[in-house]
N, C-alpha and C positions, 0 to 999 in steps of 0.2 A: 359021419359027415364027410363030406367030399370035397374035393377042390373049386369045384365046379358049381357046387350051393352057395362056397362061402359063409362066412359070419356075420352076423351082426356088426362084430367090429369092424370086421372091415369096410363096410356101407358105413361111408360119415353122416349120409343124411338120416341115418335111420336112426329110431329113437327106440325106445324101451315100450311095450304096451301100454304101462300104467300111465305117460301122456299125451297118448294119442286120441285116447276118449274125450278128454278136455277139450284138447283142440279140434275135434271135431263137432262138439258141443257149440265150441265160441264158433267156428262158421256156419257151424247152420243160423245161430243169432243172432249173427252179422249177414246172411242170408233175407233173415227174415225183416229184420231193421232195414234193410235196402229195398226189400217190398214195399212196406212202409211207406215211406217214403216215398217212393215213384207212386205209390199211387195217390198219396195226400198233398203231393205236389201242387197238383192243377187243378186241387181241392183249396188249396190256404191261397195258390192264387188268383183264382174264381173270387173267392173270397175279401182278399186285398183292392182287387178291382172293383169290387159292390162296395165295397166302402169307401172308399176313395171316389169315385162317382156320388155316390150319395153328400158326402164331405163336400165334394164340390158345387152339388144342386144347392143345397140347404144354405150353403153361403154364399152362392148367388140371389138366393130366394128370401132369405133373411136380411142378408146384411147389405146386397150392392143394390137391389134393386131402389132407385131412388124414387120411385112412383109411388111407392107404399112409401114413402118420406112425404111425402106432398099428397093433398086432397084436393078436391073440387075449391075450397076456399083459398086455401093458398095461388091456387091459378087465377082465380080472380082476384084477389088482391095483387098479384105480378100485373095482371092486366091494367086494373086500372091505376097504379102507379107509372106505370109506361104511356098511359096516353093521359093522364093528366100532367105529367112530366115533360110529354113532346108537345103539348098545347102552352105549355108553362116556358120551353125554349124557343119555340117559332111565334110566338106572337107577344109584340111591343109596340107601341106606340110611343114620340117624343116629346108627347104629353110627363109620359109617367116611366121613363128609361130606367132609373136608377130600382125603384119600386119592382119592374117587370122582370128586372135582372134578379137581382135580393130575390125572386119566390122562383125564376129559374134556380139559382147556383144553390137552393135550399134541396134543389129535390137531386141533387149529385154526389158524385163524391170518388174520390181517388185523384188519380191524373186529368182525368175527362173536369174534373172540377177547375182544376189549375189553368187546363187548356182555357176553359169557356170563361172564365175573368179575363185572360188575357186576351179572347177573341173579339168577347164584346168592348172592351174598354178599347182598346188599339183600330176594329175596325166597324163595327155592326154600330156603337155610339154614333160617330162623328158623321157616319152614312145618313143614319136615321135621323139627325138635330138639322145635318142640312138640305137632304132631300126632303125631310118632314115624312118620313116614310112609316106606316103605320101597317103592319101583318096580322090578321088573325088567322089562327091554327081551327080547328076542329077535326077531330077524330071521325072518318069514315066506319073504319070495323079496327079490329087486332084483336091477334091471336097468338095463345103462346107455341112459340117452338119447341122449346126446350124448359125443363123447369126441373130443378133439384133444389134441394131444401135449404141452401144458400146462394143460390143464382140460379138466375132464368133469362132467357130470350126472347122476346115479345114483338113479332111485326106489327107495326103499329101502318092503317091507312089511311093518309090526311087530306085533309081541303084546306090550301090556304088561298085566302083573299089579299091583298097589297093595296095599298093606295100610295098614291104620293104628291106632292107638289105639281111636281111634271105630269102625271098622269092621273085627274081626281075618280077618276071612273074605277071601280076594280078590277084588277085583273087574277084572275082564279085559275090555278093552278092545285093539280094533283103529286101528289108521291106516295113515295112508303119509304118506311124506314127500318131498320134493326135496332131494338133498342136491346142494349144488356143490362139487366139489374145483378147487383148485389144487396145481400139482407145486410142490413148494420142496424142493431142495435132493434130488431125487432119490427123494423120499416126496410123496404124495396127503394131502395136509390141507382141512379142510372149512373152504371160505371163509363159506359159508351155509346154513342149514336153513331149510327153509318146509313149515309141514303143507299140505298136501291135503284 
């Protein structure tokens, strides 16, 4: 041996034969696990995407859609509690004020209830007993907007006629309105009306 070979020892990073085999073992295994790997990558997350997509259809399609909450009968029952409800507030006579009020504030409820005691007591009464003013409502067409299984939105399109004291002749007016229902209790009552 020569100066110029050197030893073993004197190479710190060298190692002894018996564990070079090992570790050459563990990287190729750690080689191959790295393969692995990059290539089941963009496999689990292909995968993670289809599912998650799907997760997300099937709970649109189950759970939010609220159309499958609601049928053909429920729309019509929206319907006609909105125009029997907006014939039930637009039209009174001073015949029978207290009576026409009682079967309006029947078909309400929440705030919009509160409102319309205080509206007709304080101003639609005292109108009506001295003008003698007398409205009927009748329903044109309505249709619902919007309808989920606890509230709906219902345009409703009216004819009202008016008479009064001052004017016996009547006078015949159109609108429309927005009505919003709320279900309580297994009936459609109007939380809000808004003219159009």
């Amino acid at each position: 041996m020569t100066l110029d070979e050197g030893s073993q020892l004197d190479d710190p990073t060298a190692l002894p034969d018996d564990t070079a085999a090992p570790r050459r073992r563990f990287r190729l295994a750690r080689r191959r696990i790295r393969r692995c790997l990059t290539r089941w990558r963009p496999i689990l997350l292909g995968l993670l995407v289809i599912a998650t997509t799907g997760f997300a259809a099937g709970f649109f399609y189950f759970g939010y859609r609220p159309d499958q909450q609601t049928d053909d009968a429920a729309a019509r029952d929206a319907i006609r509690a909105a125009s029997e409800g907006t014939v039930a507030l637009l039209s009174y006579s001073p015949d029978s004020l207290s009576r026409d009020f009682d079967n309006a504030r029947s078909r309400l409820t929440g705030d919009y209830q509160t409102y319309y005691e205080r509206f007709t007591e304080q101003i639609v009464a005292p109108a009506a007993q001295r003008g003698q003013i007398t409205t009927n409502a009748r329903v044109i067409r309505a249709a619902a907007a919007e309808l989920h299984p606890d509230s709906a939105v219902v345009l409703v399109f009216i004819s009202l006629k008016t008479t009064s004291k001052d004017k016996p002749d009547p006078v015949k007016t159109t609108s429309s309105v927005r009505v919003t229902l709320t279900k309580v209790n297994g009936f459609w009552l109007i939380a809000k009306l808004d003219s159009l």
